[in-house]
C-alpha positions in Angstrom: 47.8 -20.2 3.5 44.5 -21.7 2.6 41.7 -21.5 4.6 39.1 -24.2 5.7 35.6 -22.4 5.8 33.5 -25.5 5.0 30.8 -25.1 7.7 31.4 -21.5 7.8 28.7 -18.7 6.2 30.5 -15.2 6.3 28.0 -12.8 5.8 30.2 -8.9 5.5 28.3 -5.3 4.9 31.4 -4.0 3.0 30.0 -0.3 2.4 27.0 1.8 3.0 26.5 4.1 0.1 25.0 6.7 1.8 27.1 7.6 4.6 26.1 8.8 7.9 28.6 12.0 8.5 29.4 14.1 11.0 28.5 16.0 14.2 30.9 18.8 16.0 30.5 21.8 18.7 29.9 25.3 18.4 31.4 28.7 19.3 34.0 30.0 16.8 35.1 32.6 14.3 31.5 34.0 12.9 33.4 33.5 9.4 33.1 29.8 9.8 30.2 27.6 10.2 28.6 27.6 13.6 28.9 23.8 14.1 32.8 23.7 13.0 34.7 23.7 16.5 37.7 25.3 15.9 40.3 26.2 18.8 42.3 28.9 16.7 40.7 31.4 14.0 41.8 30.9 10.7 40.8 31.5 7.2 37.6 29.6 5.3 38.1 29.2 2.1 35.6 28.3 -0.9 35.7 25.2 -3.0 33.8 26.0 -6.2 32.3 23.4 -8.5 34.1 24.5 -11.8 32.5 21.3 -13.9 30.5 18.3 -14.0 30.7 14.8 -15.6 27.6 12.8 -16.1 24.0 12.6 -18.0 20.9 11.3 -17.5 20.5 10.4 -20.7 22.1 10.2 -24.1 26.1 9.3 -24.8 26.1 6.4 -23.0 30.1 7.1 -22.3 28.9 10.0 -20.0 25.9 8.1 -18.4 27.0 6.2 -14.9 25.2 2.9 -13.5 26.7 3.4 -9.8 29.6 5.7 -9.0 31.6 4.2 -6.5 34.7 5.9 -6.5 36.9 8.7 -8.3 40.3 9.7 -8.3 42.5 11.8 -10.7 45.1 9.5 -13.0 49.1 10.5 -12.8 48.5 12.5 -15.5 45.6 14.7 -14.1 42.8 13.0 -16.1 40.1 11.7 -14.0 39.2 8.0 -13.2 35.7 6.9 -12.4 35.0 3.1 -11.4 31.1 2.6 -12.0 30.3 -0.8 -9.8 27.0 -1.4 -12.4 28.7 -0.9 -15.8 32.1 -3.4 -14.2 34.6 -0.7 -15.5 36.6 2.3 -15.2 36.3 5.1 -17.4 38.7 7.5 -18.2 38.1 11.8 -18.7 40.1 14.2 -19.5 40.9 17.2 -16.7 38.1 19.1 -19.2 35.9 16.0 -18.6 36.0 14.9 -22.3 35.7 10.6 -22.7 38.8 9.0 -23.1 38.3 4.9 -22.5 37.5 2.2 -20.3 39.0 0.2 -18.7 37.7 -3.4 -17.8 34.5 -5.4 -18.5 31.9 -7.1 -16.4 32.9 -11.5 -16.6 35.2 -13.7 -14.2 38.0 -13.8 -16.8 41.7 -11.4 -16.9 41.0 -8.4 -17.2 37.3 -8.8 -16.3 35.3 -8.1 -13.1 32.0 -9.1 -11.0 31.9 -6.3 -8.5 34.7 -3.6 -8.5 34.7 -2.0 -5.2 37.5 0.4 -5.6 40.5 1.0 -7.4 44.2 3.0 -6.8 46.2 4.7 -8.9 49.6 3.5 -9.1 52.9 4.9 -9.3 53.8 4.2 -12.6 50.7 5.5 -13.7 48.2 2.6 -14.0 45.7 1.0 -11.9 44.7 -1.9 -9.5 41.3 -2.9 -9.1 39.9 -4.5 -5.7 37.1 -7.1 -7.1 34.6 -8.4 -4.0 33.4 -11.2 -5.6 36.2 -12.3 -7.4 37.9 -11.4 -4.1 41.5 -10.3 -5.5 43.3 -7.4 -7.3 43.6 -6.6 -11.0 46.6 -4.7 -12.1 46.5 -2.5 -15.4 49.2 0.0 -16.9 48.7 2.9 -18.0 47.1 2.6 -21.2 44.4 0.4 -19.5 46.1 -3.3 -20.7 45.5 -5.7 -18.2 49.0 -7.0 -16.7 48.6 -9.6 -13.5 46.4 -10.6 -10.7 46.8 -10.6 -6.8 44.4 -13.2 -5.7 43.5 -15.7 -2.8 42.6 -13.0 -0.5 40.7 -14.1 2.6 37.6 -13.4 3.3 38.0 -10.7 0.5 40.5 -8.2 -0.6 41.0 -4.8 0.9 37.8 -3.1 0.0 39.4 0.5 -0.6 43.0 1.0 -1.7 45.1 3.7 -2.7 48.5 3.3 -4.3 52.2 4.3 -2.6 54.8 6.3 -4.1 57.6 3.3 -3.9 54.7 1.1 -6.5 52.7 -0.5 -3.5 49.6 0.1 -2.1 47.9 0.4 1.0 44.4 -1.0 1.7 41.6 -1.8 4.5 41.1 -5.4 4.9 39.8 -8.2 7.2 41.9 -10.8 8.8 40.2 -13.8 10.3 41.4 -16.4 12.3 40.1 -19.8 13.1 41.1 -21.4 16.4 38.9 -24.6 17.4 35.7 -22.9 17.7 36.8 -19.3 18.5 36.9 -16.8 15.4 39.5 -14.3 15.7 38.8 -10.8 13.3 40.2 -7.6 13.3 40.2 -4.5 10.7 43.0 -3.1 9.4 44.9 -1.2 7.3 47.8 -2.7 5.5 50.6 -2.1 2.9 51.1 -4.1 0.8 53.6 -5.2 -2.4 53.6 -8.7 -4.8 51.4 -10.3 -2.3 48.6 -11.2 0.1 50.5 -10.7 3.4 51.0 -6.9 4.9 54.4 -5.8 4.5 53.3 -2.5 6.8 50.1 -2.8 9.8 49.5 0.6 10.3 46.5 0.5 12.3 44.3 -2.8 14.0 40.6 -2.5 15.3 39.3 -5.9 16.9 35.7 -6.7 15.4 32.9 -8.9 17.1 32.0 -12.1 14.8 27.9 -13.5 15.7 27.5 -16.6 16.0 24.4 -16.8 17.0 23.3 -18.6 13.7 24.9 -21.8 14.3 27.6 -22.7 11.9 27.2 -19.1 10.4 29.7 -16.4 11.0 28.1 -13.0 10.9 29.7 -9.0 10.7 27.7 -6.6 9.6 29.8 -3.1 9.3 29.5 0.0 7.4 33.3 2.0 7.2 34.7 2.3 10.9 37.6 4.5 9.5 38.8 6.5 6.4 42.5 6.7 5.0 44.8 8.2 2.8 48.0 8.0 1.1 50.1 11.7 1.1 52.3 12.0 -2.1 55.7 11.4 0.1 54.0 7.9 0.8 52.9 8.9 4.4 49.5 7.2 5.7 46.8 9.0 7.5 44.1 7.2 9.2 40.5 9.3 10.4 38.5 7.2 12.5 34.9 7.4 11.9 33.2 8.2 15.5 29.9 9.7 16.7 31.7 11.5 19.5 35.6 11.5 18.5 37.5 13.3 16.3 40.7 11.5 16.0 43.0 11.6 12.9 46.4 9.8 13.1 49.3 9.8 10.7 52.2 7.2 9.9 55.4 7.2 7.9 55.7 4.7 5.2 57.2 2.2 7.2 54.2 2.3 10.1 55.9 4.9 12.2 53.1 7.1 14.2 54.0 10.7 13.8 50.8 12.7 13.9 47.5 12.3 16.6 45.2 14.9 16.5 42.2 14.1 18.7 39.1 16.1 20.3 36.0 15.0 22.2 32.8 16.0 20.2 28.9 16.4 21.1 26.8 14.1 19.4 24.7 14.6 16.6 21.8 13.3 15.9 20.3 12.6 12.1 17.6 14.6 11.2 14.5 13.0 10.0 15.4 13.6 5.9 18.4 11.5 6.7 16.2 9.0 8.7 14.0 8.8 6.2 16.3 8.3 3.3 17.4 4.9 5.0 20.9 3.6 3.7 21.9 1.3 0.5 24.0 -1.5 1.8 25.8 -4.0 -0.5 26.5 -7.3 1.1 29.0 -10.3 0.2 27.9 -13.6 1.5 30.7 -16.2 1.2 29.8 -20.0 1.5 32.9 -22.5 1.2 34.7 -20.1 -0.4 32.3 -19.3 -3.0 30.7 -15.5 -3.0 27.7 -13.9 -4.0 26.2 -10.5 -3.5 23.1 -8.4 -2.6 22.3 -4.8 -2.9 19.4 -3.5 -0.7 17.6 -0.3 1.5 17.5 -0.6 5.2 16.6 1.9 7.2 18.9 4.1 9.3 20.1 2.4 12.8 22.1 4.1 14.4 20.2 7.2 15.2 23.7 9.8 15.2 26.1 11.3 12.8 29.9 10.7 12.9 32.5 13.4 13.6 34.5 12.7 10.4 33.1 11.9 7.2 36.1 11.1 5.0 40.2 12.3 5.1 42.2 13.3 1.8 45.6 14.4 1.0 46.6 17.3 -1.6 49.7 17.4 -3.8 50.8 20.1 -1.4 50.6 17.1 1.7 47.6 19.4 3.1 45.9 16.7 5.4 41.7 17.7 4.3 39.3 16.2 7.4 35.9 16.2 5.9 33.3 17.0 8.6 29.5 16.9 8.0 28.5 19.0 11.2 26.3 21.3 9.1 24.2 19.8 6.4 26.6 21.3 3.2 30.3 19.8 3.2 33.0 21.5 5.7 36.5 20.7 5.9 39.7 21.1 8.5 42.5 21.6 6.8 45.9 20.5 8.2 49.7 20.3 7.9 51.6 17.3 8.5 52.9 18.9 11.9 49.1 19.5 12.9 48.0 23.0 12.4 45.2 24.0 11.3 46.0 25.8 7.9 42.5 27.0 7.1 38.5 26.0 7.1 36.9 25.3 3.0 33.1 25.6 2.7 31.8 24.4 -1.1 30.5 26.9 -2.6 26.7 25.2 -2.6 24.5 23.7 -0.5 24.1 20.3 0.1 21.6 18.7 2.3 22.3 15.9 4.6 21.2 13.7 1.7 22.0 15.2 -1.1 25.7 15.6 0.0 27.9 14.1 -2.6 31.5 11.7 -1.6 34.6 13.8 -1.6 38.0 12.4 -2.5 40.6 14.7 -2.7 44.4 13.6 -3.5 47.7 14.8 -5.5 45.2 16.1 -8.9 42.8 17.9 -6.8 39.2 17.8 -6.1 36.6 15.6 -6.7 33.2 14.3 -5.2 30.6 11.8 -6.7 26.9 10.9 -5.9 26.9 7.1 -4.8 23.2 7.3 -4.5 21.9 10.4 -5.9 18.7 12.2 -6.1 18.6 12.7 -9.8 21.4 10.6 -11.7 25.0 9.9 -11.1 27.7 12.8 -11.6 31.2 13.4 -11.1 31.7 17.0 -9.3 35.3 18.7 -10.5 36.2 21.3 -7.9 38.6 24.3 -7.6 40.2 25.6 -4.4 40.0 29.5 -4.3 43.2 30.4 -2.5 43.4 34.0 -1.3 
């Protein structure tokens, strides 16, 4: 269905690159951090950092413009999408170059502003482009194969591929009726085209239009997903005062709600300081263009959850950021509480790196780091 946007300015914060994490209770295990509320005492485990990819100067094949995601490949390598550079670049598990895939340009194959990517089941990739506002498929050896496009207002902004060769994403569906502009966020599944095959989960959002004839939502992420290996969905809502984590079969099915009430948090003044880096997509009659820039901090506390992952062992891993270094809940798809992993560092608040962990493992990357962009490899330490 096309849509008629003429006197319509759509003006979308699709990510904050710093993110504002989490804030929790107190009183547990003294083995666990003081600010992880826990009802049952379990194990804390270590995550170690066994390696790192990334320079800050020299072979330009291990020198990053802007990290913006990471993931391991079906083969255990490790995928990085650098937003700057318009490409993905392959490692070994030993972090040794492989390729790249992609180049910056508007043509097959090419992108303007890669915003995530998903490894599929067969073992290649798909590539969600804001500007060009679709979906670039690749195999495995990186040749370019088709393209999903015609996505309205833009195409789901983080996506992570399904065991049966689909993928599941968060996108934006908008509505014109008359005068009234109907939008909601969700998360989809979807297959060979634009429409959902699967809704798994629906949030309303509030359009402005106090501009006149201009359409405005402004939003950092309101909830994190992830795909389990069996296909299952899990969806961590990202709350100043909630911890809420829900789980769906394949085929939308709700099977798993794990929720708590939590004290807020509020940033401390490093974090304040720091402000936030904010890309934003401005589409005018159909035609996009974007705009990177620093605002400062406005929303003065931290969320609960700061990002949700799912091991090849289906181990559900609930980032928190109660403490200034990265804590996780770790759970099973019933909803126990297997055990509590601590890195084996210290971040601060800032300095805190992105973690995405899925069926290879262990990863975390600096989307706006201190010093320059690196890929952290990590290693459970199992008892």
């Amino acid at each position: 269905m096309k849509n008629n946007y003429q006197l319509i300015a759509i003006f979308i914060v699709l990510v904050s690159i710093v993110t504002i994490n989490s804030g929790c209770g107190t009183d547990v295990d003294s083995d666990i951090p003081a600010d992880i509320s826990v009802s049952v005492t379990v194990d804390t485990l270590k995550i170690a950092i066994t390696d790192t990819i990334g320079v800050e100067m020299g072979d330009s094949s291990y020198v990053f413009g802007m990290l913006i995601e990471v993931a391991h490949g079906a083969g255990g390598e490790i995928i990085a999408l650098d937003m700057n550079r318009a490409s993905l670049s392959t490692y070994s598990p030993d972090g040794e170059f492989i390729g790249s895939i992609g180049s910056p340009g508007p043509g097959p194959g090419e992108f303007l502003i890669p915003i995530n990517f998903a490894v599929m089941t067969d073992g290649g990739f798909a590539v969600s482009d804001a500007i060009a506002r679709n979906i670039s498929f690749f195999d495995a050896e990186g040749t370019f194969q088709r393209v999903l496009d015609d996505f309205f207002p833009t195409p789901p902004l983080s996506i992570e591929g399904c065991p049966d060769g689909g993928f599941v994403g968060q996108s934006m569906s908008m509505i014109l009726t008359g005068e009234t502009m109907d939008a909601s966020l969700q998360l989809c599944k979807y297959t060979d085209s634009t429409e959902a095959d699967v809704i798994y989960f629906s949030r309303p959002m509030e359009m402005d239009f106090s501009g006149g004839n201009q359409a405005q939502s402004q939003r950092g992420p309101e909830f994190d997903f992830a795909v389990g290996p069996d296909g299952s969905v899990f969806v961590a809502e990202l709350s100043d005062t909630l911890f809420a984590v829900n789980g769906y079969s394949p085929d939308g099915e709700e099977f798993l709600t794990l929720k708590e009430e939590m004290q807020r948090t509020p940033l401390t003044q490093e974090e304040i300081d720091a402000g936030s880096l904010n890309l934003s997509i401005m589409i005018v009659n159909g035609e996009a263009s974007a705009d990177m820039d620093r605002t400062e901090n406005i929303h003065p506390w931290r969320n609960v959850i700061a990002s949700i992952g799912v091991d090849a062992e289906k181990r559900i891993w609930v980032e928190m950021a109660c403490t200034d270094t990265p804590v996780f809940r770790v759970y099973d798809y019933y909803g126990t509480l297997l055990f509590v992993a601590v890195t084996d560092v210290e971040f601060t608040a800032v300095t805190r790196p992105s973690f995405i962990i899925d069926a290879g493992g262990i990863l975390a990357c600096d989307r706006d780091p201190m010093d320059y962009p690196k890929i952290y490899l990590f290693q459970l330490l199992e008892n």
